[in-house]
N, C-alpha and C positions, 0 to 999 in steps of 0.2 A: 401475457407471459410469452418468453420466449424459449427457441430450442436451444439449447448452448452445447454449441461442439466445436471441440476443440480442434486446430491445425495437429494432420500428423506430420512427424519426420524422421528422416532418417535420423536412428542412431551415429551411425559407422560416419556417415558425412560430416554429422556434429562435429561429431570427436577430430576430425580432420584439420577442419577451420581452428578449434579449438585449439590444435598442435602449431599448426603453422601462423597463424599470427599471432596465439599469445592473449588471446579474448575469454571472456567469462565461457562459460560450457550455456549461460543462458544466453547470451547474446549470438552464441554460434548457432543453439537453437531456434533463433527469431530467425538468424536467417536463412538456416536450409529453410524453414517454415514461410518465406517468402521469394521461394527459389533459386536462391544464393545459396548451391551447395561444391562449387569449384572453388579451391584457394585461387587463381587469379582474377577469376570473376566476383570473386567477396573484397580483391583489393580495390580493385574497381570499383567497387559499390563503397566503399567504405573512403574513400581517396577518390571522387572525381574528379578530372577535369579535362581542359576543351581539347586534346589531343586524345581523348577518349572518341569525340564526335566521328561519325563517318563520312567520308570524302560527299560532299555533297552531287559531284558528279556521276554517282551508282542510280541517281535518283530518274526513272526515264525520263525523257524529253527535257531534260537542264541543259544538257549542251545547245539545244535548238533554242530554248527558251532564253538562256543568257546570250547568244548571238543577236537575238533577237532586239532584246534589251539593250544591251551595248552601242547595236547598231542605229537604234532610236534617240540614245543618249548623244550618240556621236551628228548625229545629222539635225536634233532639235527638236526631233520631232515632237508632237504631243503627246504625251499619254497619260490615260488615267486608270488610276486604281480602283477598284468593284469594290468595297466591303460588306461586313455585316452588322450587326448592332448589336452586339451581346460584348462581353470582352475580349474575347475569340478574337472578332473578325476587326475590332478599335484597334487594336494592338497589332495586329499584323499589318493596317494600315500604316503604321506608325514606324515600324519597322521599316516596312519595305519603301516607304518614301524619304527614310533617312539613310538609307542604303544610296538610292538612289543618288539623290545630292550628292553624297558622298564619295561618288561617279561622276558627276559634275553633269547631272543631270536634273529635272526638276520637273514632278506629278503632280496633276491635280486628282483628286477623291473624292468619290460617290458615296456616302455611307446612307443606304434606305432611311426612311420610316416608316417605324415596326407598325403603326398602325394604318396610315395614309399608302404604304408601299408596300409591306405585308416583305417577309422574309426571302432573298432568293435574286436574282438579277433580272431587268425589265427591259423588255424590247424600246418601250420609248425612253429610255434612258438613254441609250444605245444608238436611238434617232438624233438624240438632243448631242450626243456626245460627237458624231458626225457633222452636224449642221456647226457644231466648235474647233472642228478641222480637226479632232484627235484620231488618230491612226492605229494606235497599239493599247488594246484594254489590257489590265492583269488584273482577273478577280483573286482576291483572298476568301478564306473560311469558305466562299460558295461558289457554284459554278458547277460542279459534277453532273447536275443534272437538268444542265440548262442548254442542252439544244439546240432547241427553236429561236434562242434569243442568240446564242454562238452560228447559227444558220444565217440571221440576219445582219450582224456584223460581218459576218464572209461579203452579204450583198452588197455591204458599203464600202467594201475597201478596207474596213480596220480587221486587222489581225487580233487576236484573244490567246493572253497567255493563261489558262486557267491552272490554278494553287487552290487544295483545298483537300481534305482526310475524310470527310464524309463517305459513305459508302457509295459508290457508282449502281450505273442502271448497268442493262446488258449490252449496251454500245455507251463510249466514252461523246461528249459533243466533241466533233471535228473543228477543234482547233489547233493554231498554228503550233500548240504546245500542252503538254497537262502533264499536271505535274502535283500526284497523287501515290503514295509506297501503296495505297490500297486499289490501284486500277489495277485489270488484267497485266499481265505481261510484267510488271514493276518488281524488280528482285531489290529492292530498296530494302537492307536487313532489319530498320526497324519502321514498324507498322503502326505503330501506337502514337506519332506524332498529331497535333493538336494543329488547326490554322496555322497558329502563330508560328509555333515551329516547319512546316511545310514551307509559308514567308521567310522567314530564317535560312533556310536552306539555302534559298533562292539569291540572299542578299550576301549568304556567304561564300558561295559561286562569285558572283559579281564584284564584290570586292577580294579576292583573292586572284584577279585578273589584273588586278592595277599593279601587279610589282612592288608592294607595300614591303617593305622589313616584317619579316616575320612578329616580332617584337610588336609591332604599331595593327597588323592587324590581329593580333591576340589582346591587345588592348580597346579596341575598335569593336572586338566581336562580344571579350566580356562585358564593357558599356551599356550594348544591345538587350545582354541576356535579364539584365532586370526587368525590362518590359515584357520578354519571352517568360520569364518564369511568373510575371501574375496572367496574363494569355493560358498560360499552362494548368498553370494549380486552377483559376477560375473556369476551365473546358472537362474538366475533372476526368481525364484521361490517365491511365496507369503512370505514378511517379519511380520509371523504372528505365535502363536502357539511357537515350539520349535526353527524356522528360527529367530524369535523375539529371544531370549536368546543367539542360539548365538550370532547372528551380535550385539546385545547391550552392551554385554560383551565383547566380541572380537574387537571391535573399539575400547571401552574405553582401552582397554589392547593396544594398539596400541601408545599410547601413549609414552609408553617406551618400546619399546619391545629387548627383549635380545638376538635373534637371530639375530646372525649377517648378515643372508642373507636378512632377514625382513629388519635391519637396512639401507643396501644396496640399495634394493628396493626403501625404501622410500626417499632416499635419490636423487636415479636419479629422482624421480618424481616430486622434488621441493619440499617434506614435511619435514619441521621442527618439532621438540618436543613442540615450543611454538600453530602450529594447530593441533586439533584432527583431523585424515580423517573422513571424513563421509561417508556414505553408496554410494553417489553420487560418490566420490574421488576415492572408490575403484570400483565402477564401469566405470569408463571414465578415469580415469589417474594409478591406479595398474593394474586393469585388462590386458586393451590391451598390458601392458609392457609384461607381462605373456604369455597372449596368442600369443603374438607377435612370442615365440620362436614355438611354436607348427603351426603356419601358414604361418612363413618361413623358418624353419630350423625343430631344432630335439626338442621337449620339455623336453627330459631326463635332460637339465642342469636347469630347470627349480626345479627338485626336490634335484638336485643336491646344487641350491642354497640355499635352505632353509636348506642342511644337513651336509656342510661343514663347518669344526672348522677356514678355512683358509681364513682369514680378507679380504687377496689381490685376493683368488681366488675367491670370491663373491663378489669382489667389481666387477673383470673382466667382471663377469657375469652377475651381475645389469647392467652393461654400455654398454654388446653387445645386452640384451634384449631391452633398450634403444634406439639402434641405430636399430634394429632390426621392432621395431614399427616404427621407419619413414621410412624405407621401404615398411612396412606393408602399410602407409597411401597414398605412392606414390603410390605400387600400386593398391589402392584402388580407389584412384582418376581418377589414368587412364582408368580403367574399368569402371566405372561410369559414365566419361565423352561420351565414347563410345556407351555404353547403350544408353541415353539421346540423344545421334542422332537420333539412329536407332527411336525413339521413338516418335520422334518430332511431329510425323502424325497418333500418337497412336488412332485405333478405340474407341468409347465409351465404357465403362464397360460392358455394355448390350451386345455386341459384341463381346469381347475380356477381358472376367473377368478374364483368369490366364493368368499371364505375364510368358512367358518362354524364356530365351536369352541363347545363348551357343557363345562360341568363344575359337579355338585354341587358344592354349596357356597361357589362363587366367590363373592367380596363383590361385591355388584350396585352398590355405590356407586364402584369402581374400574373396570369394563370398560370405559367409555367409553373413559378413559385410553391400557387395553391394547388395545383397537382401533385407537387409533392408535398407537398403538406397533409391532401390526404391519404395518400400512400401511404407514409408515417404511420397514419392513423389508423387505417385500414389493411393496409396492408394487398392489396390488390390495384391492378394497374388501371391507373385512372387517365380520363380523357376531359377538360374542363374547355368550356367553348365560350365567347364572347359573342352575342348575337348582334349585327346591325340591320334594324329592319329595314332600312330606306333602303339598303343594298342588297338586302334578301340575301348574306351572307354572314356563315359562321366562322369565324378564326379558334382552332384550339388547339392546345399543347398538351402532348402527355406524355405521364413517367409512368416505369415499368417497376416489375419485381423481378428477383434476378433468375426468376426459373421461366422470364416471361421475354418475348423476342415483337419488342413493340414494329417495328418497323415491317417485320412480316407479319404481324396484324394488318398493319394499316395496307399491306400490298394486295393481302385476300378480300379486300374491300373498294381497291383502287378505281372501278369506275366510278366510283361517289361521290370523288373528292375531284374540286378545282384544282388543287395541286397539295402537295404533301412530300414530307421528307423525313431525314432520321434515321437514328441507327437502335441498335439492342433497347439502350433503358431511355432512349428520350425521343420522340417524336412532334411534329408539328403538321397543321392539315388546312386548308380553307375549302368550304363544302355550302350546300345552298343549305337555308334553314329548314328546309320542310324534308333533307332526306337525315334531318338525325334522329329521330327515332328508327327509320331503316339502320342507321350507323351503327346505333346502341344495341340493334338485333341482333345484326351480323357480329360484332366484336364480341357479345357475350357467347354466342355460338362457337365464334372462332377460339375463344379462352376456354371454354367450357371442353371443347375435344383435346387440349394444348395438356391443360393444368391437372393438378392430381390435388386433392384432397392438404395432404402435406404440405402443399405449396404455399397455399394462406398461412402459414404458420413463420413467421418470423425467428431466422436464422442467426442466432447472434455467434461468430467467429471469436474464439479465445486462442489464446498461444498457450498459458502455461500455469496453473495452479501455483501461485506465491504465500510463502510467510511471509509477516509483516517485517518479520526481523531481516529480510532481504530488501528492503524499500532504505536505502541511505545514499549519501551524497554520489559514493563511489560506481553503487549499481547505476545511476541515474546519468553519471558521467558517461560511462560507457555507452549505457543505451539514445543517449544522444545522436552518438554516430548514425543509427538508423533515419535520423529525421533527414530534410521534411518528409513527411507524413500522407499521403492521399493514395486514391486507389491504387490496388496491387501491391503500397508499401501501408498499412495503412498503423496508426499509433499502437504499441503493444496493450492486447488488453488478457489483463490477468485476473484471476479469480483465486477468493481465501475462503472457503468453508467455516460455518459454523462461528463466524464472529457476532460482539456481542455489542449492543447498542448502550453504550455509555451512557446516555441524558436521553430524557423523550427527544425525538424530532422537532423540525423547526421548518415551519413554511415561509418561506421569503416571497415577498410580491405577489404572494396569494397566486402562484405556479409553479415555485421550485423547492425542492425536497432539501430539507439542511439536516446530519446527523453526524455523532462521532462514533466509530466502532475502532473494535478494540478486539486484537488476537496474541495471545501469548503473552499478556500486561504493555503491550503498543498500541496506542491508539491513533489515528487519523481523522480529520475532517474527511467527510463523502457530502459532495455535491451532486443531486439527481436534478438535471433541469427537466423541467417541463412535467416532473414527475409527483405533484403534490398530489394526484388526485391520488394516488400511493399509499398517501401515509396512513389511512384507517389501520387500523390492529396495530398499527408501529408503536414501543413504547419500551423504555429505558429495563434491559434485561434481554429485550427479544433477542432470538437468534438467529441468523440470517446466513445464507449463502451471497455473497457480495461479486457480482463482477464489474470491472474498473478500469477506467485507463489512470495513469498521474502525472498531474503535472505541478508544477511551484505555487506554491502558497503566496501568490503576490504579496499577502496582508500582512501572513504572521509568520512567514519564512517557514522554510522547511517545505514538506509535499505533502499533497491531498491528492484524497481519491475523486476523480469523475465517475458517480457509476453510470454502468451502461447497462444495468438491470442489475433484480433482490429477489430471493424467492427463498421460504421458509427451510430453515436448515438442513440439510437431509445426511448430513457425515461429511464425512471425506469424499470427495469427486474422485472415478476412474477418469484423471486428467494426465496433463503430462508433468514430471516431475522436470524442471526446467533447472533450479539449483542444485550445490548440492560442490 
């Protein structure tokens, strides 16, 4: 069960937005309720586009960085790009070497493997990269806290331009350039950018150097932003600020996109030209196609796909990404399933606040995944580890709770670990096998002084207490403007008291919760996924308190409810009256 509390907001702001543009009194409440409470900042948010972006050159070290670049492009030099393997750091390769070119310049790219390479930039790479004559590296997605590997490229003559939003250590690595809104000194106004966008930046510097028509490079850049906005929505970074612009632009560009790798893509994923993807789409059905290649295989063909002129050889590559993710999900299920045993007799939070599992053999390109999975579950910050004994090393990833600050966990722990990085809700570590039980000591202690009792208690955020009689084509129009949808914007979810269940329930695929309720003689379909284990006591009359998001009835037209939790009727909610 969850706590359900609702966003407050200002009255007096409401009614503002409400006057001057002319919107529902609910829609002006969603958005003071997501910090949109200025009429020109609500235009903004509601009408983006790319003259919204900020001058890329506020950004520090872009002027040195783009001379830099320029002057490498102009002399031939070599250079290669650093990535990372998740979608992040694919995409920003992808980006910034079609930037490139587009300069009349031309990179080659390094993209690790996650398992063989482990996450992060490598000194022998960096050897290999010298001994190929390249001169000027530029990491994406990673880099901030690579040093010793930025020390050793000083030793060889190549310059390092490092791009990347991850949080910094207490010295930035001394390179020729970095190029982070979250380093010291950096007055870059927005903070919240993702790799892909930080790459972005950098490629939108570099082409607004060339004397292009204005016209050709606002066409050039929104091109781009399809790749920046699944980069974005898949880094799950606030869609808010400049992440808003892209992902707004870049979905709707999705609609017909001329890349034929893109077209590929969306093609194995079941998307048509007659649906837009939405922010959701690219999060839960592109994404994992992508990361799929980086967390079982090698993700180089991943940028590979987006780069190649050759129909049949992107189409290969959309279909083994494809087939690739249901390996991923196999096995992710089977780690999970495994976990859930061991856990069956799990101490109370109070006892046991950091969840820590390791197991031979586990695919190390999956446990992120199952850490959040049992998060989910649990509801406390879990660390899931992959053991290789020949190497007498752990690799593992972990997700946080939001009252929880994973990465200064993992730094009151820091002589432990071979290396480690991350920020608030997601971290990554590599450490010898024999000090994780010390690991598991320390992290429950360090959680245990952090956390409070309440904080195991799952927070579920509502906007706004709704009748059913306010769910029609016209509310739903408007509230469209809000999307896409992902943290800081996240889908409106509203709650109806005291509705009534139409027919018993219905379990589909023996895990998801199927029912129709009904308030004030309206009734709706409610879909609970993952929610069967629920339905005991459920039964045609019961009365329920329902909270939900909605969205279109692909099947039977019209809108259904997604709930996002049910709990036995108690009245009317002291909620917010949002209509009206």
């Amino acid at each position: 069960m969850k706590h359900w509390e609702y966003r407050p907001f200002a009255a007096a702001e409401a009614a503002r937005l409400q006057s001057e543009h002319g919107i529902s009194r609910l829609l002006a409440v969603l958005l003071v309720q997501r910090g949109i409470s200025d009429p020109e900042q609500a235009g903004r948010f509601l009408q983006p586009s790319l003259s919204h972006l900020h001058d890329p050159g506020l950004m520090l070290g872009m002027r040195k960085a783009v001379e830099r670049l320029r002057g490498a492009i102009a002399k031939k030099e070599r250079i290669l790009i650093y990535g990372d393997y998740d979608v992040d750091g694919t995409t920003s390769v992808v980006i910034l070497r079609k930037a490139i070119e587009l300069a009349g310049g031309a990179a080659g790219y390094h993209v690790p493997h996650r398992v063989k390479e482990g996450y992060g930039m490598r000194e022998d790479v960096i050897e290999q990269a010298s001994r190929d004559h390249v001169r000027l590296v530029i990491s994406v997605d990673t880099g901030i806290r690579e040093s010793d590997v930025v020390d050793r490229a000083n030793e060889l003559g190549i310059d390092c331009i490092i791009t990347d939003h991850h949080l910094p250590e207490a010295a930035v690595p001394k390179a020729l350039a970095v190029l982070n809104p979250n380093q010291p000194g950096c007055g870059y106004p927005d903070k919240n950018l993702c790799g892909v966008g930080v790459a972005f930046k950098l490629a939108h510097a570099l082409l607004a150097g060339l004397e292009w028509p204005p016209a050709k490079l606002g066409r050039v850049l929104e091109s781009m932003l399809k790749i920046v906005a699944i980069g974005t929505i898949a880094d799950v970074v606030p869609l808010l600020g400049e992440n808003r612009v892209f992902s707004k632009i870049g979905l709707a560009g999705l609609r017909e996109p001329r890349n034929i790798g893109l077209q590929a893509l969306l093609g194995v994923a079941g998307f048509s030209r007659a649906k837009l993807p939405s922010a959701g789409d690219v999060a839960f059905r592109l994404a994992p196609r992508i990361n799929a290649a980086g967390r079982m295989d090698t993700a180089g063909e991943v940028v590979e796909l987006f780069t190649t002129p050759d129909v049949a050889r992107a189409t290969a590559i959309a279909e083994k990404l494809n087939g690739l993710n249901s390996d991923r999900q196999g096995a992710e299920q089977q780690i999970v399933r495994e976990i859930l045993e061991r856990l069956r007799e799990i101490p109370p939070p109070t006892e046991s606040p950091f969840i820590v599992e390791a197991g031979e053999g586990w695919h190390a390109g999956v446990i992120g995944i199952v850490a959040s999975r049992i998060v989910e579950r649990y509801h406390r910050p879990t660390l899931v580890l992959s053991c290789n004994a020949d190497a007498g090393l752990a690799t593992g990833s972990a997700r946080g709770i939001r009252a929880f600050h994973l990465l200064e966990a993992m730094e009151s722990t820091a002589e432990l670990f071979v290396r480690f990085g991350g920020h608030r809700q997601a971290a990554g570590c590599t450490l010898a096998i024999d000090q994780i039980d010390e690991l598991r000591r320390r992290l429950n202690a360090h959680a245990g002084n952090v956390l409070q009792p309440d904080d195991f208690v799952p927070t579920l955020e509502l906007d706004a207490e709704l009748p059913f009689r306010s769910i029609h084509d016209q509310t739903m129009a408007e509230l469209a403007q809000l999307a896409p949808h992902g943290l800081a914007n996240p889908a409106p979810r509203f709650s109806t008291p005291n509705v009534r269940l139409v027919a018993d329930p219905r379990i589909l695929k023996e895990k998801h919760l199927k029912m129709r309720v009904e308030d004030e003689r309206m009734s709706f379909d409610a879909i609970g996924w993952r929610m069967a284990e629920r339905a005991n006591g459920l039964r045609r009359d019961t009365r329920l308190d329902a909270a939900y998001t909605i969205e279109a009835d692909t099947y039977n037209g019209g809108w259904q409810l997604v709930l996002q939790d049910f709990r036995e009727a108690r009245g009317a909610q002291a909620a917010t009256r949002a209509t009206g």
